[in-house]
DRENKE-570405 format. One record per residue (C-alpha): residue number from 1; residue in one letter; x, z, y. Coordinates in steps of 0.05 Angstrom, whole numbers. Example, Ala and Ser with C-alpha at 12.3 -4.5 7.8 and 13.67 -1.06 7.14 Angstrom:
<atoms>
ATOM   nr  rest      px      pz      py
ATOM    1     A     246     156     -90
ATOM    2     S     273     143     -21
</atoms>
This chain:
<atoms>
ATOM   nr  rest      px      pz      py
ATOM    1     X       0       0       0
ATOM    2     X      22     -19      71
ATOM    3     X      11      22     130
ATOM    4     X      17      12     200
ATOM    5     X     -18      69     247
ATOM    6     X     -80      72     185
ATOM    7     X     -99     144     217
ATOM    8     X    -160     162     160
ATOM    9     X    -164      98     136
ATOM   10     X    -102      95      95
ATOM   11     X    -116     173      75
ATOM   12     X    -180     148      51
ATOM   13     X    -146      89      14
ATOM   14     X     -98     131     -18
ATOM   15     X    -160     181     -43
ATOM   16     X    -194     124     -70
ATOM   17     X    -136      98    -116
ATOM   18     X    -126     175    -137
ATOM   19     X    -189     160    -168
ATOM   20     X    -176     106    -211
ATOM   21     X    -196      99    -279
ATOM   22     X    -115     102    -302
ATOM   23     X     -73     147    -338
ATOM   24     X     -35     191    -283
ATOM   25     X      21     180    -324
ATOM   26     X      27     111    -319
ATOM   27     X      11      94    -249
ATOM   28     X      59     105    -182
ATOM   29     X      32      96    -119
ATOM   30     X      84      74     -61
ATOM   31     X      65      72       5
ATOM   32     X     104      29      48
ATOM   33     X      95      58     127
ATOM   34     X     118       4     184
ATOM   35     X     138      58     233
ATOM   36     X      71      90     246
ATOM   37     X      66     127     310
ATOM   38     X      -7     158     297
ATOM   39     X      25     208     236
ATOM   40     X      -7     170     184
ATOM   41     X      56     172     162
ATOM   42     X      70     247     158
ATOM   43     X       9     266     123
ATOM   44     X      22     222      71
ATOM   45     X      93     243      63
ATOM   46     X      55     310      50
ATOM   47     X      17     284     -14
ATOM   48     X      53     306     -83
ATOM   49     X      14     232    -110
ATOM   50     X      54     191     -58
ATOM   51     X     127     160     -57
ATOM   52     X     133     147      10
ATOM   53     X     178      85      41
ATOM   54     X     187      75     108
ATOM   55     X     211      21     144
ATOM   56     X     256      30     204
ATOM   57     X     211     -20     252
ATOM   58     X     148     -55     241
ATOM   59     X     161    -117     203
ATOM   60     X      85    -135     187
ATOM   61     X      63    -148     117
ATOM   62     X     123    -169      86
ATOM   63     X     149    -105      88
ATOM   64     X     114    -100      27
ATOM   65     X     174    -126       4
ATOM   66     X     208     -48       9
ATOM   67     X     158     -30     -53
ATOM   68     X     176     -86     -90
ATOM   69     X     246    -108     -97
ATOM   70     X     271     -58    -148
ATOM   71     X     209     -69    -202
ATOM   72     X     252    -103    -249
ATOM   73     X     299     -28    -248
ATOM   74     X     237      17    -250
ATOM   75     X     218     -24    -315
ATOM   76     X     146     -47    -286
ATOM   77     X      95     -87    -313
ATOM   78     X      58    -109    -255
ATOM   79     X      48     -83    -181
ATOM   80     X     -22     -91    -150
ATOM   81     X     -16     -93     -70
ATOM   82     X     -86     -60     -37
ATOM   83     X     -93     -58      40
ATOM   84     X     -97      11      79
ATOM   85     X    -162     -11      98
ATOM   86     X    -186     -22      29
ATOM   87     X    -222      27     -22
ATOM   88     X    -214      11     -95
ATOM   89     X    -276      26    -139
ATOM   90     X    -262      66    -201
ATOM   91     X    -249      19    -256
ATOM   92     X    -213     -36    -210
ATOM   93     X    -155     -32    -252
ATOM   94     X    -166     -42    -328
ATOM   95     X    -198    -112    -315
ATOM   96     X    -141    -136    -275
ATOM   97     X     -96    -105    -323
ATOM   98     X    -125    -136    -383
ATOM   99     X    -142    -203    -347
ATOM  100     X     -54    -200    -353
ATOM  101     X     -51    -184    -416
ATOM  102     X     -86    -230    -455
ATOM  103     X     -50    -291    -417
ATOM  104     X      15    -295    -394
ATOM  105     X      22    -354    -359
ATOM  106     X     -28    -314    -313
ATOM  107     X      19    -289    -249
ATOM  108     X     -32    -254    -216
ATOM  109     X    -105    -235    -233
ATOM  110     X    -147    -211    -158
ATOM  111     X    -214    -176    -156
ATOM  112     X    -287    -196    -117
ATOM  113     X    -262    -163     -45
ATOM  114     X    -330    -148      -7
ATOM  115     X    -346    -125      63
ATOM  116     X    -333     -50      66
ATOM  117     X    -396     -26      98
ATOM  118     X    -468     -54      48
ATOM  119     X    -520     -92      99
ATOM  120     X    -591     -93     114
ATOM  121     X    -628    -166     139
ATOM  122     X    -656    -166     206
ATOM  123     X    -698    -235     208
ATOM  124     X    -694    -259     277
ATOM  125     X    -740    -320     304
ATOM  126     X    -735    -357     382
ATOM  127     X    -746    -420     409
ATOM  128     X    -701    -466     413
ATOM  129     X    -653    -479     473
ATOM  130     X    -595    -531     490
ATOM  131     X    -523    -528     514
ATOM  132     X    -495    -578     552
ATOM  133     X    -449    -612     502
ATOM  134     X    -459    -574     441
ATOM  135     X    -498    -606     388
ATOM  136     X    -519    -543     356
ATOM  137     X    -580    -513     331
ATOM  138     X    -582    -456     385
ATOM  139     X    -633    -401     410
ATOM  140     X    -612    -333     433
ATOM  141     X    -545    -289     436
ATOM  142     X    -525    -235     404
ATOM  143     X    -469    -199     436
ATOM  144     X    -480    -115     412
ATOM  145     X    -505     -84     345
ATOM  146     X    -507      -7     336
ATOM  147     X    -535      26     277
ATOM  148     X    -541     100     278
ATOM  149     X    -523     109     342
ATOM  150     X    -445      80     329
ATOM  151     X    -423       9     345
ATOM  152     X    -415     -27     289
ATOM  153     X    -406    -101     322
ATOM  154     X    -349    -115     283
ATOM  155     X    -376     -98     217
ATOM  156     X    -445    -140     220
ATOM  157     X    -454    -200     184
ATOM  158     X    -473    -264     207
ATOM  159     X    -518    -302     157
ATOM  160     X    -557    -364     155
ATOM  161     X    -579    -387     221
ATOM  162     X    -526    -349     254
ATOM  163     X    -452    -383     287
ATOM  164     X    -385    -359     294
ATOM  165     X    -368    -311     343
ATOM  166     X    -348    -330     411
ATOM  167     X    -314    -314     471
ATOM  168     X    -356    -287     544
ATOM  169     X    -350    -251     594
ATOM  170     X    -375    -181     618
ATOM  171     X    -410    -145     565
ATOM  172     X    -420    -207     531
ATOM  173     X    -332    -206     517
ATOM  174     X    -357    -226     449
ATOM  175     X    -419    -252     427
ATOM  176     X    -452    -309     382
ATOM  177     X    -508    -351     380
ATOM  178     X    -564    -349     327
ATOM  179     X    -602    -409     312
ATOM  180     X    -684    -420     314
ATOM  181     X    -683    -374     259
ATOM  182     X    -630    -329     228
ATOM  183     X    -605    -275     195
ATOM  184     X    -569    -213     221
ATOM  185     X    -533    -166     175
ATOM  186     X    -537     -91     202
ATOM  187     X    -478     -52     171
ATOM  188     X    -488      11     145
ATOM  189     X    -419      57     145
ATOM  190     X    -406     127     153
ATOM  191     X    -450     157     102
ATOM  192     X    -509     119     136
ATOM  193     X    -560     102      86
ATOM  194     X    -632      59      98
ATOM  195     X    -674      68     136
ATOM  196     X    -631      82     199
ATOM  197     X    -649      73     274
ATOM  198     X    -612       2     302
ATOM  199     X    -610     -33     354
ATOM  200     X    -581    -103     381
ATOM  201     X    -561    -135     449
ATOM  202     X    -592    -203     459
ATOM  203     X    -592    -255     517
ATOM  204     X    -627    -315     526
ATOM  205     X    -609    -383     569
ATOM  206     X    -678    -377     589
ATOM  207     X    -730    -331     588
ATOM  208     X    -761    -332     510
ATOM  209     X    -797    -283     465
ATOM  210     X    -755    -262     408
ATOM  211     X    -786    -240     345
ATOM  212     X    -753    -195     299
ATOM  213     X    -764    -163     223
ATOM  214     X    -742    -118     173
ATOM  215     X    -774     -93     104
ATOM  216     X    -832     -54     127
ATOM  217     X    -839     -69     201
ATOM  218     X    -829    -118     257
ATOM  219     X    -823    -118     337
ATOM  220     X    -818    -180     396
ATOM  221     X    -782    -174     459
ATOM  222     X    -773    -217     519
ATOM  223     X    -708    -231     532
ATOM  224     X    -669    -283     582
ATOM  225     X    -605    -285     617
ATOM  226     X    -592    -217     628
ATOM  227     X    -571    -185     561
ATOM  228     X    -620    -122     527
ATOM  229     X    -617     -76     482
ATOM  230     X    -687     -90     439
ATOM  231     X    -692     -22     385
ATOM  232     X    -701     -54     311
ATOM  233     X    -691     -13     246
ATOM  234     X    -637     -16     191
ATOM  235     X    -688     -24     131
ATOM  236     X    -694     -55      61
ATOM  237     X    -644     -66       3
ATOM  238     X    -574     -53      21
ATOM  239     X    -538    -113      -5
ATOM  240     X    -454    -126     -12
ATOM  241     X    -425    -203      28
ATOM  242     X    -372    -228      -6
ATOM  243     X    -303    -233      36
ATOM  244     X    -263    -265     -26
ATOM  245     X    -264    -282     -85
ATOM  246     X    -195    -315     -97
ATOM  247     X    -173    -357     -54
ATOM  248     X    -170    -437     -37
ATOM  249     X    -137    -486      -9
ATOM  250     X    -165    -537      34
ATOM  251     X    -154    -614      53
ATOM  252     X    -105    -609     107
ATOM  253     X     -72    -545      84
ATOM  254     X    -111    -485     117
ATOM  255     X    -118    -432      62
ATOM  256     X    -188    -395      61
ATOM  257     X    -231    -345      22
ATOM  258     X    -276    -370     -42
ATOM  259     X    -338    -349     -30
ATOM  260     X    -324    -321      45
ATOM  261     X    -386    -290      81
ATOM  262     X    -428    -298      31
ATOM  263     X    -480    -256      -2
ATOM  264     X    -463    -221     -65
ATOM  265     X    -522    -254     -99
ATOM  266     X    -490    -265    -167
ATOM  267     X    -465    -332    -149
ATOM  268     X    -394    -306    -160
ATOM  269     X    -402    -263    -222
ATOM  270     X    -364    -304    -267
ATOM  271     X    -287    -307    -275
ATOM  272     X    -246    -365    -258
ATOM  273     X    -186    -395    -248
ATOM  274     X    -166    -403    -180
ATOM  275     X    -112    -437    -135
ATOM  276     X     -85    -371     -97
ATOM  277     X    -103    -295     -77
ATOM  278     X    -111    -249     -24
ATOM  279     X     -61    -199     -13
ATOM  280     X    -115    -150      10
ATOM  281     X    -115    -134     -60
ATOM  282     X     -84    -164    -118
ATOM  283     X     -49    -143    -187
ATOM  284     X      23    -183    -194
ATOM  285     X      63    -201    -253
ATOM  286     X     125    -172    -243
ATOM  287     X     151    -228    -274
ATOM  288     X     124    -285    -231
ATOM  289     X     158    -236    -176
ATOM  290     X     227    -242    -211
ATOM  291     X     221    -320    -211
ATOM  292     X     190    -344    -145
ATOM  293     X     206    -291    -108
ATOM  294     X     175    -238     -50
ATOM  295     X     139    -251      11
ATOM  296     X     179    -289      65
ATOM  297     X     191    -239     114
ATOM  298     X     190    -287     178
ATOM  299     X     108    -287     171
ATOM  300     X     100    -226     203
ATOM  301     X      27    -225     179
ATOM  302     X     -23    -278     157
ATOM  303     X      -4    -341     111
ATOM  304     X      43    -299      75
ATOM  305     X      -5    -290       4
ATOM  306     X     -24    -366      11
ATOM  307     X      63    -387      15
ATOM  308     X      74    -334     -40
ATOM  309     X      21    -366     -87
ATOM  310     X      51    -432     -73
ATOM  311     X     111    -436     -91
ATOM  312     X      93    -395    -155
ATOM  313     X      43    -455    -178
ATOM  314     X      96    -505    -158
ATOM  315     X     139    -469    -212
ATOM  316     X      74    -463    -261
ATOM  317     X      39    -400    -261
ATOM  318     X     -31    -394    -254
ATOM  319     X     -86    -344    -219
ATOM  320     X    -151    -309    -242
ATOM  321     X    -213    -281    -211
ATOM  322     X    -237    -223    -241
ATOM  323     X    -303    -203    -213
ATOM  324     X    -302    -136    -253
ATOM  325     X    -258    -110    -212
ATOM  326     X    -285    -102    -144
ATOM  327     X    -253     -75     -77
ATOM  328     X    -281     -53     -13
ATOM  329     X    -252     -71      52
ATOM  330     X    -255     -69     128
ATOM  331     X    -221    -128     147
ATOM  332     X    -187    -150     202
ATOM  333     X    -174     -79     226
ATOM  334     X     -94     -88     241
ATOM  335     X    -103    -148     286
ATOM  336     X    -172    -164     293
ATOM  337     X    -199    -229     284
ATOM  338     X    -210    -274     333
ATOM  339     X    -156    -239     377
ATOM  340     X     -93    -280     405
ATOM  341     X     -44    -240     360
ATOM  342     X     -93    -269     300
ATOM  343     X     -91    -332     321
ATOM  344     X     -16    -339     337
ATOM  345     X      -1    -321     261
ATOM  346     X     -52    -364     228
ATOM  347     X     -33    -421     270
ATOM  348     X      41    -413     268
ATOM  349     X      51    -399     198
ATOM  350     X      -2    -441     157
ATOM  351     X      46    -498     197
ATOM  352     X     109    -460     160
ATOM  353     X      72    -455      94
ATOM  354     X      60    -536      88
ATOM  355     X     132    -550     127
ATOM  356     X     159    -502      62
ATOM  357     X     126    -519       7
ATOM  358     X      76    -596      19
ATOM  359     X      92    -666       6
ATOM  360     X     128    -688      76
ATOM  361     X      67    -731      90
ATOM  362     X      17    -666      94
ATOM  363     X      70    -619     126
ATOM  364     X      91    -681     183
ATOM  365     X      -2    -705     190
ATOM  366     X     -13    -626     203
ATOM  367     X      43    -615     255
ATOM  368     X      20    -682     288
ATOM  369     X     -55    -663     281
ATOM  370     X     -39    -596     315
ATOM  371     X      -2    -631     369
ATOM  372     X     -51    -675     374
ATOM  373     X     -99    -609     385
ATOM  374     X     -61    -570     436
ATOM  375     X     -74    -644     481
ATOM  376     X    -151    -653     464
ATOM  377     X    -164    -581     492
ATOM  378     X    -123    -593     555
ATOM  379     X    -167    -652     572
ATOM  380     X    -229    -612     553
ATOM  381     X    -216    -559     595
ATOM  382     X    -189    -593     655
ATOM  383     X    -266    -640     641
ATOM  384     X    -294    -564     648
ATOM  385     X    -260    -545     706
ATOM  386     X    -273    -613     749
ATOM  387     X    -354    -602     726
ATOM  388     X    -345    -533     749
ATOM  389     X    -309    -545     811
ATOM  390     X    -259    -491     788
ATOM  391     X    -186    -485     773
ATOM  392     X    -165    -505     693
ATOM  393     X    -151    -435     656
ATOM  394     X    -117    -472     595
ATOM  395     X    -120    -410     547
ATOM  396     X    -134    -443     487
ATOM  397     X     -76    -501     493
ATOM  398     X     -27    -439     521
ATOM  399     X     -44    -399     460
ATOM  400     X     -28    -465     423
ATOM  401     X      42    -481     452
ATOM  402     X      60    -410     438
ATOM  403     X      46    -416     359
ATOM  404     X      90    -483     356
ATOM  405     X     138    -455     399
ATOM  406     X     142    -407     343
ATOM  407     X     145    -455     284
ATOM  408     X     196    -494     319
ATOM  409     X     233    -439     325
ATOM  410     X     233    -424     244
ATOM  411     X     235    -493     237
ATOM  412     X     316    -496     210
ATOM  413     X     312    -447     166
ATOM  414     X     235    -471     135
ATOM  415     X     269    -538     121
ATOM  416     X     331    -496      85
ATOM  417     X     281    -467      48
ATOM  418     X     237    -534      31
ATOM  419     X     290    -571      -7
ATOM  420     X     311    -508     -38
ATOM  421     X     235    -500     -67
ATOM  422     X     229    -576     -73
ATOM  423     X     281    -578    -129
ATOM  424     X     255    -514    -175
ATOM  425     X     187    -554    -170
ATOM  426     X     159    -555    -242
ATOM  427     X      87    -583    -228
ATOM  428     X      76    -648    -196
ATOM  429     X      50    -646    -122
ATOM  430     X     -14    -686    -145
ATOM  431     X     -30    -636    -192
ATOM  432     X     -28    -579    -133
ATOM  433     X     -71    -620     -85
ATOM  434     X    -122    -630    -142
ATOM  435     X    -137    -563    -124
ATOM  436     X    -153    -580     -46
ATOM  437     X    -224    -578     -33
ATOM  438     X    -259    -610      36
ATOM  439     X    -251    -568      97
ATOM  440     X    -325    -577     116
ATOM  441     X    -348    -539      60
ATOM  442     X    -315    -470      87
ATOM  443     X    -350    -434     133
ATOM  444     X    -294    -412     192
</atoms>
C-alpha cells in the first residue's frame, strides 16, 4: 500500500486488509509512505501488523517500487498493490490467489473495483434547452449534491442522461449538464443508510420546471439561471457502479476502465481475460515482476499500470478478471480528477507509454494528433474570445504545451528504453492491437 498524506483513509485501508480472509502467518503488509506530512505516517509506524517504508521525498506511485524490489529475497509468491483509498472486502484474496494458481502464464489476476460509497437513483426530467455550438442533448445543471447534510459532489454518479463534468464559474466551479431525462446517483458514505435527507443544486439556461423522483416520493421545482438548492430524498435500493473491471486499451492508445461508471447490474459477473489492470488493486506474479520489470519511476502517477502491463504482454503473460474478489474505492482522492495535475499526467505519460512500448506508426499518429490538439483549441478559444469581445484565456492549449513539454523532456531516455523493450518482444505487435477496442465506446 502507498501512502501519501492518507490521514483516516489509509488507517481505514490498513483495518480493512487486517481483516482478510488469510492466514496471519502468511501475509505481510508493507506500507510504502511518500513523505507524508499529515502523520499518517507515524500512526502507522505505530501498528505491530505494519512494516513501514518510507521514502525520503514524494516520488508518486512508483514508489511502490520500495515494496517491491527485494520479493525475489523474501521468497514471495505474489504481491497484490491496494490504494490507501481502497477497502478490501473479506475474501478479496483467495480468488485472486487461486485465479494464480491454477495458470501460470497468468501475471496478474485484478478484482471488480466499485465506487466506495453504494447509490440511490434520483430520476430527474426538464425540457429541453440549446447551447450555442454544442450538439448535445441538454436541459438543466447540476453543480451541488449533499446527502445527509455532507457534500458528497465528488462521490455521486452520473448515469444515463447525465454528461461529464465541466468547468464554471462561481458556485457553479464544477458542474454538469443532465439531459431531458436522467439519472443522478446520490452517494451514501459515512454510515449513511436509505432513506436519508438530500438535496441538489440545479440551474437552468432558462426558466423550466424540473421534476424529480425517488422510490416512494417525488417533488418539481422551478429553476433558471440562478442556481437552487431543491430538497429531494436519498431513497430506494442502494446499488454498487462499477469503476473497473480490468482494464482496456483503446484505438489510439488511451488506456481506460472495463466497465467504467457503470451499474453493477450483473453485466460484469463473469471472469475474463483482459488486456491490462488497475493498480488501484491488483495481485502480481512475482515472477512476471522478475522478468519485465517494476513501474517506471518517471510517471510520477497515472499511465504507470497501463506501461507495466505492456511490456509484460509484449513478453507473453496474460491478465484475469476475477469478479469474486471485489474492492471498494474512493477514487481520485490524491489528485482529483479533472484537476490540472490529473490532466498533466494522463496526457504526458499515455504519450510516454505508446513512445515506449507501440509500433512507431501509433507512438509518431498520437504525438502528431496531440499536436494537432493543443492548435484546434487555440483557434477555438481565440473564436470564443472574438464572439465574446474578450481577451483569449488559452487554458486548455497552456495545460497542453506543459504535458508535451514534459514528454519531450523524457523523450531520450523513452526512446533508450523503446529499442531496449522492442528487442525482448515475444508477441507480435498485431497480436497486442487485436486487443484495442474503438474509443467511442468508453464513456470519458
Amino acid at each position: 500500500m502507498l501512502n501519501w498524506n492518507g490521514g483516516q483513509h489509509v488507517l481505514d485501508a490498513v483495518d480493512a486488509l487486517a481483516r482478510s480472509d488469510w492466514p496471519p502467518g502468511r501475509l505481510e503488509v508493507v506500507v510504502v509512505d511518500n513523505a507524508s506530512t499529515d502523520g499518517s505516517a507515524e500512526a502507522l509506524a505505530a501498528r505491530p501488523d505494519v512494516e513501514l517504508r518510507r521514502s525520503p521525498r514524494n516520488a508518486g506511485f512508483p514508489a511502490n517500487n520500495l515494496a517491491l524490489a527485494d520479493l525475489a529475497e523474501a521468497g514471495i509468491d505474489h504481491v497484490a498493490l491496494v490504494n490507501n483509498d481502497a477497502f478490501v472486502e473479506p475474501g478479496w484474496l483467495a480468488p485472486l490467489v487461486d485465479a494464480l494458481e491454477a495458470d501460470p502464464g497468468l501475471g496478474a489476476a485484478c478484482p471488480k473495483l466499485v465506487f466506495a460509497p453504494r447509490f440511490t437513483s434520483l430520476a430527474v426530467e426538464a425540457p429541453a434547452t440549446s447551447a450555442p455550438g454544442d450538439p448535445r442533448a441538454l436541459a438543466v445543471r447540476l453543480s451541488g449534491v449533499e446527502v445527509a447534510g455532507a457534500d458528497r459532489w465528488r462521490h455521486t454518479w452520473g448515469g444515463p442522461g447525465c454528461h461529464g463534468q465541466e468547468r464554471g464559474r462561481g458556485v457553479e466551479e464544477r458542474f454538469r449538464w443532465l439531459g431531458p431525462e436522467a439519472t443522478v446517483g446520490l452517494p451514501l458514505l459515512g454510515g449513511v443508510e436509505a432513506p436519508a435527507p438530500a438535496r441538489v443544486r440545479l440551474a437552468a439556461p432558462r426558466p423550466a420546471t424540473v421534476r424529480l423522483g425517488w422510490t416512494g416520493g417525488a417533488t418539481s421545482a422551478e429553476v433558471g439561471p440562478e442556481p437552487r438548492w431543491v430538497d429531494v430524498c436519498a431513497a430506494g435500493d442502494a446499488f454498487d457502479v462499477v469503476q473497473n473491471a480490468g482494464s482496456l486499451l483503446l484505438e489510439g492508445g488511451w488506456g481506460a476502465d472495463r466497465g467504467f461508471l457503470q451499474r453493477d447490474d450483473g453485466r460484469f459477473d463473469d471472469p475474463a481475460e483482459v488486456w491490462a489492470w488497475c493498480g488501484g488493486a491488483v495481485l502480481l506474479r512475482a515472477a512476471h515482476l522478475a522478468d519485465v520489470g517494476l513501474f517506471d519511476e518517471r510517471f510520477f502517477m497515472y499511465y504507470e499500470d497501463t506501461d507495466l502491463a505492456w511490456r509484460g504482454r509484449a513478453r507473453g503473460w496474460r491478465y484475469r478478471y476475477v469478479p469474486a474478489s471485489v474492492v471498494r474505492h474512493l477514487h481520485a482522492t490524491s489528485a482529483g480528477e479533472g484537476s490540472a495535475t490529473f490532466d498533466h499526467y494522463v496526457e504526458r505519460n499515455r504519450l510516454v507509454v505508446l513512445t515506449k512500448n507501440a509500433p512507431a506508426a501509433l507512438a509518431a499518429g498520437a504525438v502528431a494528433g496531440y499536436v494537432g490538439a493543443i492548435g484546434g483549441l487555440a483557434r477555438a478559444e481565440l473564436a470564443q474570445a472574438v464572439r465574446h469581445r474578450r481577451p483569449p484565456r488559452f487554458v486548455a492549449p497552456r495545460r497542453r504545451l506543459r504535458s508535451l513539454a514534459g514528454y519531450l523532456r523524457l523523450l531520450p531516455g523513452t526512446l533508450r528504453d523503446r529499442r531496449r523493450l522492442r528487442a525482448a518482444r515475444t508477441v507480435a505487435d498485431r497480436d497486442l492491437l487485436a486487443w484495442a477496442q474503438p474509443r467511442s465506446s468508453h464513456p470519458f
